[in-house]
MOPAC internal coordinates of N, CA, C and O (Angstrom, degrees):
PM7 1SCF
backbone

  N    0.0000 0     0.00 0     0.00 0    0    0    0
  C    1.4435 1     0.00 0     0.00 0    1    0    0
  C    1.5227 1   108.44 1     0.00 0    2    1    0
  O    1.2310 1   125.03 1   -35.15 1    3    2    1
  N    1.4917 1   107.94 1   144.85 1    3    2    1
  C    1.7765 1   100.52 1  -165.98 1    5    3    2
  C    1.7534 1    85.12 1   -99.58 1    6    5    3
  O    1.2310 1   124.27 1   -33.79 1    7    6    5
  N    1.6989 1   109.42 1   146.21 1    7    6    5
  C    1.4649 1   129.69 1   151.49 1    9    7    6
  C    0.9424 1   116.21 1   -73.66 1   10    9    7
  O    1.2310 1   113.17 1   -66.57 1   11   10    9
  N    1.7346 1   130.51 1   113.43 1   11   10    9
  C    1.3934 1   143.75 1   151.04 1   13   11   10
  C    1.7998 1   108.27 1   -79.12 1   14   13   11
  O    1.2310 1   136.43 1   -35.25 1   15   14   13
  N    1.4516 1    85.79 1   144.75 1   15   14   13
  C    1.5831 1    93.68 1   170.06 1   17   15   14
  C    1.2222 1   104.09 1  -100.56 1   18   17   15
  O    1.2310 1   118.19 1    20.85 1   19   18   17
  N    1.2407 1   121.05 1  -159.15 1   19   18   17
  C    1.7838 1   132.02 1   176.86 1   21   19   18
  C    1.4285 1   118.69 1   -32.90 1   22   21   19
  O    1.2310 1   142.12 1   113.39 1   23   22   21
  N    2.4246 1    74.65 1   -66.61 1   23   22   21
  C    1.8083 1    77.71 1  -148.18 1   25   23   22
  C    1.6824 1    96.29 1   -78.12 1   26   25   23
  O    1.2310 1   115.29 1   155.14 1   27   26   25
  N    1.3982 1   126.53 1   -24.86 1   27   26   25
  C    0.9167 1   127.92 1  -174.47 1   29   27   26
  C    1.6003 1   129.83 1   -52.84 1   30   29   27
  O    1.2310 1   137.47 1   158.21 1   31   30   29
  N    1.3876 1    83.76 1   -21.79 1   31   30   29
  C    2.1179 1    97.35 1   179.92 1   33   31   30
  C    2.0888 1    90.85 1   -99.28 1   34   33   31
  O    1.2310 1   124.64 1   152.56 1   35   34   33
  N    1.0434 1   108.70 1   -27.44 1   35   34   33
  C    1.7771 1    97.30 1  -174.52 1   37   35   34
  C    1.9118 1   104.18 1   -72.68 1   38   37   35
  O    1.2310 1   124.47 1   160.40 1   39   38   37
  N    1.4651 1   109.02 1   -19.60 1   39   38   37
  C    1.6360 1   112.12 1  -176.56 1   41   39   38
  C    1.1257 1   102.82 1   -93.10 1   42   41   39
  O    1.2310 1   117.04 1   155.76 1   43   42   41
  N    1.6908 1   123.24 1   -24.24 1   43   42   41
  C    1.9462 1   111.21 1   172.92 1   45   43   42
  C    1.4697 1    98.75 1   -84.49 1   46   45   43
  O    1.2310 1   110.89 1   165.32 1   47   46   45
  N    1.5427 1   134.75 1   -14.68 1   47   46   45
  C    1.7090 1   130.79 1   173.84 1   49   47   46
  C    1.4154 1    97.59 1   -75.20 1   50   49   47
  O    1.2310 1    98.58 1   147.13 1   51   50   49
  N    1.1724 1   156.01 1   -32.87 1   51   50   49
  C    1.4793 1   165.89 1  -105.12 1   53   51   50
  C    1.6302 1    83.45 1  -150.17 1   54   53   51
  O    1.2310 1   110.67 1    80.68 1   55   54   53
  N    1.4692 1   135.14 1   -99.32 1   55   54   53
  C    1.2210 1   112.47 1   169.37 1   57   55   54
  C    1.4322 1   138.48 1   -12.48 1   58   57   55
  O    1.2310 1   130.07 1   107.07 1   59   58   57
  N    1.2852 1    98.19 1   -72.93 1   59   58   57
  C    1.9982 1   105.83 1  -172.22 1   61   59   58
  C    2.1236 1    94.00 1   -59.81 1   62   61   59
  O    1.2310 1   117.88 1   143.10 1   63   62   61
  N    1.2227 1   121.65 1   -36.90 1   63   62   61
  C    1.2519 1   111.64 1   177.66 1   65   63   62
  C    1.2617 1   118.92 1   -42.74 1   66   65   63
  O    1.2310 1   126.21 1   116.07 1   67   66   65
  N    1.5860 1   105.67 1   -63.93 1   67   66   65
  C    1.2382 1   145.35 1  -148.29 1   69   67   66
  C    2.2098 1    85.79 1   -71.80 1   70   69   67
  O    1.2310 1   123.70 1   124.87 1   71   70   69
  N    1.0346 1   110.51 1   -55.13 1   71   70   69
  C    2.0313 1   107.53 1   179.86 1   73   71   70
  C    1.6178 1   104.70 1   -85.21 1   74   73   71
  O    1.2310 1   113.15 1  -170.33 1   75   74   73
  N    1.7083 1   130.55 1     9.67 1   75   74   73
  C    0.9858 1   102.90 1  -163.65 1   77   75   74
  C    1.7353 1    73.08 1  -108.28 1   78   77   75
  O    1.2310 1   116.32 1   138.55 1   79   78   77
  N    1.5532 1   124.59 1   -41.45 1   79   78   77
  C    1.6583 1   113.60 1   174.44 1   81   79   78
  C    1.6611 1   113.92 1   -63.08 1   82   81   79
  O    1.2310 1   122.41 1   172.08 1   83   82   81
  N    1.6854 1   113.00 1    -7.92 1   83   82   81
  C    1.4820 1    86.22 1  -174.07 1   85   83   82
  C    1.7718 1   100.86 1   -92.35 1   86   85   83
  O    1.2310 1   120.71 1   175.10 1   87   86   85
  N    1.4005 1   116.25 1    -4.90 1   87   86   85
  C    1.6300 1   120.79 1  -166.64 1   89   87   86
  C    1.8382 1    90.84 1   -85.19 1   90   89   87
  O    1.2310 1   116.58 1   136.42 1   91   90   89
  N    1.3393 1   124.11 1   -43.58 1   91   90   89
  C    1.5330 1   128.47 1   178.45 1   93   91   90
  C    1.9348 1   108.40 1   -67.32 1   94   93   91
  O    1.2310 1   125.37 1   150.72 1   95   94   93
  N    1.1585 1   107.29 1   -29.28 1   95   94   93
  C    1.4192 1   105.89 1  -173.73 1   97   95   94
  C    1.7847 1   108.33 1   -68.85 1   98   97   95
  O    1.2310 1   128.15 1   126.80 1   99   98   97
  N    1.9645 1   101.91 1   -53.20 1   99   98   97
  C    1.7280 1   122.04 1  -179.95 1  101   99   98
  C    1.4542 1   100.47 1   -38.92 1  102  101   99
  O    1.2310 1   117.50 1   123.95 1  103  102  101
  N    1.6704 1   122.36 1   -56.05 1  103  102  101
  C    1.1191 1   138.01 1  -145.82 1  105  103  102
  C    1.8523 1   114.06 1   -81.95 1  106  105  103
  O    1.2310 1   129.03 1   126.35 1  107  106  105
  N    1.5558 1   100.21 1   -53.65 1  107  106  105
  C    1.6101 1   101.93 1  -149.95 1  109  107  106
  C    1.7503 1    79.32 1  -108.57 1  110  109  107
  O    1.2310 1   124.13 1   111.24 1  111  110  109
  N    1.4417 1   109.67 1   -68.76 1  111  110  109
  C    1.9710 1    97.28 1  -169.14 1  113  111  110
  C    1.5165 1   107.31 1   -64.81 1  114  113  111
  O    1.2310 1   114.78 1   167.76 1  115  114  113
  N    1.5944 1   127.49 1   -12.24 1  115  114  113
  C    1.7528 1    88.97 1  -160.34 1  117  115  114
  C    1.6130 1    86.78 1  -167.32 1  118  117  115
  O    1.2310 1   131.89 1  -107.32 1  119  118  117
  N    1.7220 1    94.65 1    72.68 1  119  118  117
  C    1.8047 1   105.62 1  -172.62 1  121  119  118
  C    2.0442 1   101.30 1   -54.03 1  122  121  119
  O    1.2310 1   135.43 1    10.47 1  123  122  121
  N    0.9081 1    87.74 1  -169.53 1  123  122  121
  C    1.4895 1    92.69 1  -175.81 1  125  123  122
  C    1.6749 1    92.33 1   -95.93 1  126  125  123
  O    1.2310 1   128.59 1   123.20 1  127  126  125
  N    1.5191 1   101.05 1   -56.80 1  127  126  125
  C    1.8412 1   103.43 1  -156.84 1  129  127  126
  C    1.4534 1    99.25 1   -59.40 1  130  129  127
  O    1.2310 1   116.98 1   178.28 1  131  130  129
  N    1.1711 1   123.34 1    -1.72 1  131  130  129
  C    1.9706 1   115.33 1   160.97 1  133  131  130
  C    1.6827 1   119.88 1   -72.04 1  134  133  131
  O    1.2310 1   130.54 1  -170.60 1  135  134  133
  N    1.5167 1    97.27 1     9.40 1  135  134  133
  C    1.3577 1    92.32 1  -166.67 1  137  135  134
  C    1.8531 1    87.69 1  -105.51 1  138  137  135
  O    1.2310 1   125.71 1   145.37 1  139  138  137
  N    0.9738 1   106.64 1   -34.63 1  139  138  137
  C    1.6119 1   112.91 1  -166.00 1  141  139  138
  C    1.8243 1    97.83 1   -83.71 1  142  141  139
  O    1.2310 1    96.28 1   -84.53 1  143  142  141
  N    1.0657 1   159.45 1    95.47 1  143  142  141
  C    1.1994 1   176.82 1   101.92 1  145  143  142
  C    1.6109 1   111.47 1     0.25 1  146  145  143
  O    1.2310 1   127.59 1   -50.40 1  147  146  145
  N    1.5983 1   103.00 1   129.60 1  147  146  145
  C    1.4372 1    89.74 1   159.52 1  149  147  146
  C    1.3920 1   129.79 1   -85.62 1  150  149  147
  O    1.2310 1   110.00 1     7.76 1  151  150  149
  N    1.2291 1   136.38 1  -172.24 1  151  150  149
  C    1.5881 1   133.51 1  -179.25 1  153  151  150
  C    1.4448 1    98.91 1  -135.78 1  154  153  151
  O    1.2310 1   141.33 1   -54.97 1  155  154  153
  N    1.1826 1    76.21 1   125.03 1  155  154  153
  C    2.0847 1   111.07 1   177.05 1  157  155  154
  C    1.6098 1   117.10 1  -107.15 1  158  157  155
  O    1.2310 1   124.92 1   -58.69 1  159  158  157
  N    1.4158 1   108.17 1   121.31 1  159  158  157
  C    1.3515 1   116.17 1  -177.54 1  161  159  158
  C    1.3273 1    91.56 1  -112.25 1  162  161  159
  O    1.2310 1   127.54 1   -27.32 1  163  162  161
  N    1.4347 1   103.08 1   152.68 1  163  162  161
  C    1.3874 1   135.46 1  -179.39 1  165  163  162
  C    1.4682 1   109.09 1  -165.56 1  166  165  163
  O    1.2310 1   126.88 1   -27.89 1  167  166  165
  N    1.7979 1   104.37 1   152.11 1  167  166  165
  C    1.0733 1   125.95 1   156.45 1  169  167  166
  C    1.4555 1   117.34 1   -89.91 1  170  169  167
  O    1.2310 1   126.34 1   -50.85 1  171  170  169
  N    1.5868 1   105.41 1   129.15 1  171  170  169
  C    1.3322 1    94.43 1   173.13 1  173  171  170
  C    1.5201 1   129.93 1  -168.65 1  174  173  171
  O    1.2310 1    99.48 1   -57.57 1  175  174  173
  N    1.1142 1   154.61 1   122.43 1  175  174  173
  C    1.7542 1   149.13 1  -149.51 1  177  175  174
  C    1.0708 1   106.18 1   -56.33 1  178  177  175
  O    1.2310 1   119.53 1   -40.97 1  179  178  177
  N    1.7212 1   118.50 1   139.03 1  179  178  177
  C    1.5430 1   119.19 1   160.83 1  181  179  178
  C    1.3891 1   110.59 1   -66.85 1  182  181  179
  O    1.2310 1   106.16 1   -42.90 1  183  182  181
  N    1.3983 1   143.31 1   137.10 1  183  182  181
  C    1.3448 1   158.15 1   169.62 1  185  183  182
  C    1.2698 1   104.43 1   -75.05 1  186  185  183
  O    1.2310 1   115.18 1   113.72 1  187  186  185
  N    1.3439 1   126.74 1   -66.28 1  187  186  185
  C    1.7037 1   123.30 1   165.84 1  189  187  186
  C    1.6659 1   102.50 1  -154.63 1  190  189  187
  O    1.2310 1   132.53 1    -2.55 1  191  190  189
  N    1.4136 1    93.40 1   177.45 1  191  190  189
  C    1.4048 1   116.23 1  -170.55 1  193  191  190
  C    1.3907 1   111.73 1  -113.94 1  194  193  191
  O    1.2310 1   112.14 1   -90.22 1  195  194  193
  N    1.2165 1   132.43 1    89.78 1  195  194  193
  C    1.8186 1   112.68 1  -179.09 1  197  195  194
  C    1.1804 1   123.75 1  -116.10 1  198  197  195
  O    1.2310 1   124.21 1   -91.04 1  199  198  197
  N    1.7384 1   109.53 1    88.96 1  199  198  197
  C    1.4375 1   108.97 1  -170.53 1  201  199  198
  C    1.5062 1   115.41 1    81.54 1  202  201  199
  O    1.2310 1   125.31 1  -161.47 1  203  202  201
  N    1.2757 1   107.40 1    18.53 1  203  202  201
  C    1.5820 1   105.47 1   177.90 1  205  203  202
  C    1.3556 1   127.29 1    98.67 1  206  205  203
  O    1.2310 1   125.08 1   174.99 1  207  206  205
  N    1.3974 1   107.84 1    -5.01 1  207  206  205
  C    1.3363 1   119.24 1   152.41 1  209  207  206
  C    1.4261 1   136.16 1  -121.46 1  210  209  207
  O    1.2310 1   117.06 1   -66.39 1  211  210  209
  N    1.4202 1   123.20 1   113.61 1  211  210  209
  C    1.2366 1   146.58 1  -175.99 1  213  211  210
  C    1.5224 1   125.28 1   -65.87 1  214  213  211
  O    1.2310 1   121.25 1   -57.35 1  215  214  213
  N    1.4436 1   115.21 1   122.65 1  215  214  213
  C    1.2345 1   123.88 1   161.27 1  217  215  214
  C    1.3532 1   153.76 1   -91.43 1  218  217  215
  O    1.2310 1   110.76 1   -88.62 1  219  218  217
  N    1.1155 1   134.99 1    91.38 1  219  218  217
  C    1.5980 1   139.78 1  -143.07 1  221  219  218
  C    1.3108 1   100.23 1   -93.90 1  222  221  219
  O    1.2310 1   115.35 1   -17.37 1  223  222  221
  N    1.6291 1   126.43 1   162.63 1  223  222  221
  C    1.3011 1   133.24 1   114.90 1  225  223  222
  C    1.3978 1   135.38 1   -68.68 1  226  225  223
  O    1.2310 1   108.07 1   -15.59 1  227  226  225
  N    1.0435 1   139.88 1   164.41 1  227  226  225
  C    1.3303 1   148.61 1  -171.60 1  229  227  226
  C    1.5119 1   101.32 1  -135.96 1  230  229  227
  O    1.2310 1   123.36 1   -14.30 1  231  230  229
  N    1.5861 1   111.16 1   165.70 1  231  230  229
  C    1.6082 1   125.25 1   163.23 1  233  231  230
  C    1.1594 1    93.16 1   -89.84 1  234  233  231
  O    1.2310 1    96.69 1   160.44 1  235  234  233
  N    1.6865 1   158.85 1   -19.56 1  235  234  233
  C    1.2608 1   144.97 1   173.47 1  237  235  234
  C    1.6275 1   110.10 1   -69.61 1  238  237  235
  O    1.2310 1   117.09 1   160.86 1  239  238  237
  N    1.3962 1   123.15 1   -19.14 1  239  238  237
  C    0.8694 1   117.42 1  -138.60 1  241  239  238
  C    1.3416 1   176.73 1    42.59 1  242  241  239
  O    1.2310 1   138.30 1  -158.21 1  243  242  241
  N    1.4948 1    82.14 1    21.79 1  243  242  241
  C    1.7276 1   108.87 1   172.97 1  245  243  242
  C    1.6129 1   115.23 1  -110.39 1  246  245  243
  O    1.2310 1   131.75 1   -60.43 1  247  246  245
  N    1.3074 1    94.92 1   119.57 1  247  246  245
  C    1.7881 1   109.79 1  -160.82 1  249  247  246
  C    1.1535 1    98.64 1   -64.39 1  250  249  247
  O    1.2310 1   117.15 1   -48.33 1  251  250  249
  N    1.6991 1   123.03 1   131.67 1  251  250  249
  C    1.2404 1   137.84 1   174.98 1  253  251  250
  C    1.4444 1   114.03 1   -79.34 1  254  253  251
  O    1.2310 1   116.08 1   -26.75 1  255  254  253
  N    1.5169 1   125.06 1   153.25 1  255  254  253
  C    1.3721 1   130.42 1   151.84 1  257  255  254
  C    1.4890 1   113.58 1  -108.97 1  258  257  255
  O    1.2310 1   114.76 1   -33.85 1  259  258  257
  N    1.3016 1   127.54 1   146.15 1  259  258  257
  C    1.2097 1   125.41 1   162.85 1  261  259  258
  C    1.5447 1   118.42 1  -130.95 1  262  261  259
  O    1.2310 1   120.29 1   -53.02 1  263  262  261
  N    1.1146 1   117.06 1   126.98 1  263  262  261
  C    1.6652 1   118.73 1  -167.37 1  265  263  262
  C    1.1914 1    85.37 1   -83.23 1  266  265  263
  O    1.2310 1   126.47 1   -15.53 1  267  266  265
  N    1.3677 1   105.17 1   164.47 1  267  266  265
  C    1.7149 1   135.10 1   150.91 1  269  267  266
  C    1.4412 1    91.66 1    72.81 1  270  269  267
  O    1.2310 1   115.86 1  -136.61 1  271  270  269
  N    1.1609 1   125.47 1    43.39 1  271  270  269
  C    1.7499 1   129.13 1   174.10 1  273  271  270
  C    1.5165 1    96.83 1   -85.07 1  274  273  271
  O    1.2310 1   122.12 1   -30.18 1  275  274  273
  N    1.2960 1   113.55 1   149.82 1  275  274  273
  C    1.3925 1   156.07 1   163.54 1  277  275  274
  C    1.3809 1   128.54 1   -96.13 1  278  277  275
  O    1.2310 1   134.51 1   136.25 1  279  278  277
  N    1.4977 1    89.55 1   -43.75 1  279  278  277
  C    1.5978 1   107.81 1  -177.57 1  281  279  278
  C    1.5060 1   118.61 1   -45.41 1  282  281  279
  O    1.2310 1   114.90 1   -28.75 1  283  282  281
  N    1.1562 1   127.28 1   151.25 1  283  282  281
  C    1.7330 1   121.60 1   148.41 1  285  283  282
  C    1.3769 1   121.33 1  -108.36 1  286  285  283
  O    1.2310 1   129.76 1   -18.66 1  287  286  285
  N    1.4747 1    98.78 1   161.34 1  287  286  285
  C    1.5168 1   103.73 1  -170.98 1  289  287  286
  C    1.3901 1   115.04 1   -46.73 1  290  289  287
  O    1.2310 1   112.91 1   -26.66 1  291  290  289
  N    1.0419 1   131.00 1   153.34 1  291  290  289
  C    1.8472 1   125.42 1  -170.51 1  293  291  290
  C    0.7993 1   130.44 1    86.65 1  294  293  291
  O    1.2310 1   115.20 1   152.12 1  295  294  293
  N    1.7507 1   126.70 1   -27.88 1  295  294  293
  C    1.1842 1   137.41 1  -168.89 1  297  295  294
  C    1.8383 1   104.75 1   -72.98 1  298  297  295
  O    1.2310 1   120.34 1   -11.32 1  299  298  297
  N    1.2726 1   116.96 1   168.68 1  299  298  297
  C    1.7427 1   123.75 1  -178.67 1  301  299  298
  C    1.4197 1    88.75 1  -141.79 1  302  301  299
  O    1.2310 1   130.44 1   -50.83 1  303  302  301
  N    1.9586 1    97.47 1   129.17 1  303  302  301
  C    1.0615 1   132.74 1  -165.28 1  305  303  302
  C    1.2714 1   116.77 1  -129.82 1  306  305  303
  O    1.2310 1   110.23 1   -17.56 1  307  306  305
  N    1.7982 1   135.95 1   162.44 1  307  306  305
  C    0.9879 1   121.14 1   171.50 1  309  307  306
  C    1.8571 1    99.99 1   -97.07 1  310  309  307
  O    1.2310 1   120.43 1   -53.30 1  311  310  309
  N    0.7925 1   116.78 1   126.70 1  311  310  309
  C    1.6146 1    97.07 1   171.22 1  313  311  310
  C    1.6782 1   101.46 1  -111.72 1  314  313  311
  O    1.2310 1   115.00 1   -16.86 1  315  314  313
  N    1.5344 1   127.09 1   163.14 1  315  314  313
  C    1.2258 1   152.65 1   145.21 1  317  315  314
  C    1.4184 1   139.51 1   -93.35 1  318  317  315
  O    1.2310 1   115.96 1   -66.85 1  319  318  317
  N    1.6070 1   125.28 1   113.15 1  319  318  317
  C    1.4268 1   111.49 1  -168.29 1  321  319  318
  C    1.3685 1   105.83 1  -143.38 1  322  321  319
  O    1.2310 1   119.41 1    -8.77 1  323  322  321
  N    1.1539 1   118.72 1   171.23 1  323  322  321
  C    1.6475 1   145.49 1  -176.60 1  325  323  322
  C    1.6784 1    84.57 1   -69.94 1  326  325  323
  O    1.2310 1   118.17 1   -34.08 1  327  326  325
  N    1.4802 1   121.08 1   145.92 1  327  326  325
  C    1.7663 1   124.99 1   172.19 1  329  327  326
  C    1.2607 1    79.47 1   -86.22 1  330  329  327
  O    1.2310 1   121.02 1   -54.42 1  331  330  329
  N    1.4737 1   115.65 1   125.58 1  331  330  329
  C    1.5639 1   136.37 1   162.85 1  333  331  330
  C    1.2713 1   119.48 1    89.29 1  334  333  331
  O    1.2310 1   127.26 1  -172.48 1  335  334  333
  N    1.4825 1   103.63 1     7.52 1  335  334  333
  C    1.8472 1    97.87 1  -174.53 1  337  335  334
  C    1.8825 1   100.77 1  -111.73 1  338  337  335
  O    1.2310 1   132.96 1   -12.74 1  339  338  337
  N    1.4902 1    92.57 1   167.26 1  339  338  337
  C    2.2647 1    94.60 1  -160.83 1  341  339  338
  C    1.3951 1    88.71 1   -77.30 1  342  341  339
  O    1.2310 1   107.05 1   143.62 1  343  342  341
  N    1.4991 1   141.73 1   -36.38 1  343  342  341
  C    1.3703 1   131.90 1  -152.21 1  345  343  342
  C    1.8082 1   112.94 1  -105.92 1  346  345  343
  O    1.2310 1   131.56 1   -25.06 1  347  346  345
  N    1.4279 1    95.30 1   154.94 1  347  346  345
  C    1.5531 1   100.10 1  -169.60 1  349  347  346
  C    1.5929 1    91.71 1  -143.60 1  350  349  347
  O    1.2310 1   123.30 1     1.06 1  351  350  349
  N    1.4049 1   111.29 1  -178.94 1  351  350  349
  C    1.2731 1   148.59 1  -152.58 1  353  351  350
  C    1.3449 1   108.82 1  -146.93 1  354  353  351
  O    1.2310 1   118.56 1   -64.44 1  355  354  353
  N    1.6330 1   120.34 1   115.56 1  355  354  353
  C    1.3211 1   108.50 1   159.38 1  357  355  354
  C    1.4411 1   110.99 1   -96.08 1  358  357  355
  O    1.2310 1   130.01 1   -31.48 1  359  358  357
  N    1.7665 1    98.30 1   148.52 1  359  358  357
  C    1.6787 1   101.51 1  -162.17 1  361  359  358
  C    1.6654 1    91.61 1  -120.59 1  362  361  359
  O    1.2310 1   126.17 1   -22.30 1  363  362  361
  N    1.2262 1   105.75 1   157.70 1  363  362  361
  C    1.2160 1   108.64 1   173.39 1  365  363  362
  C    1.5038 1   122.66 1   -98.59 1  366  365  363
  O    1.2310 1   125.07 1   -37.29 1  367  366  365
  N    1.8317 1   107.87 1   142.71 1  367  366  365
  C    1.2040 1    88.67 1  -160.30 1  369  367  366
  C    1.7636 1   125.32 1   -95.19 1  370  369  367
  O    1.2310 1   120.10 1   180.00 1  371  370  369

C-alpha cells in the first residue's frame, strides 16, 4: 500500500474532483450532440433591413438575424438555421 502525506492526498482529492465535475459537466450540462445542430429551411419575409442586417421571423419563434443582407423589408426568402439558434443565412434557391 503506497503512503500519502497531506499535500499529496489533498492533490489526488483536487484531481479526482477536478475529472469527476468535468465527466458530469460533458454529460448532463453541456452534451456534446448540442453542439452538432440540425438545419432548418424555411421560407420567409424580411421584417427590416438595418444597415445590412436583416430580421426574420421563424415558425420556432426565435427572431433571426442575418448579416450581409441585401434583401429589403418585404421581400420572401429562403433562409437556413441552427434548430434553436437567433442567426440564419439566406440561401439561394
Amino acid at each position: 500500500m503506497v503512503d500519502f502525506d497531506s499535500g499529496k492526498k489533498n492533490l489526488l482529492i483536487f484531481v479526482g474532483a477536478f475529472v469527476v465535475v468535468g465527466i458530469i459537466m460533458s454529460t448532463v450540462v453541456f452534451p456534446f450532440w448540442n453542439l452538432i445542430r440540425e438545419d432548418v429551411y424555411e421560407e420567409t419575409v424580411i421584417l427590416s433591413n438595418d444597415a445590412g442586417t436583416c430580421y426574420v421571423e421563424t415558425f420556432d419563434e426565435i427572431p433571426k438575424t442575418i448579416r450581409d443582407c441585401t434583401n429589403l423589408p418585404g421581400d420572401t426568402v429562403t433562409i437556413k438555421f441552427g434548430r434553436g439558434l437567433a442567426w440564419a443565412t439566406v440561401t439561394n434557391p
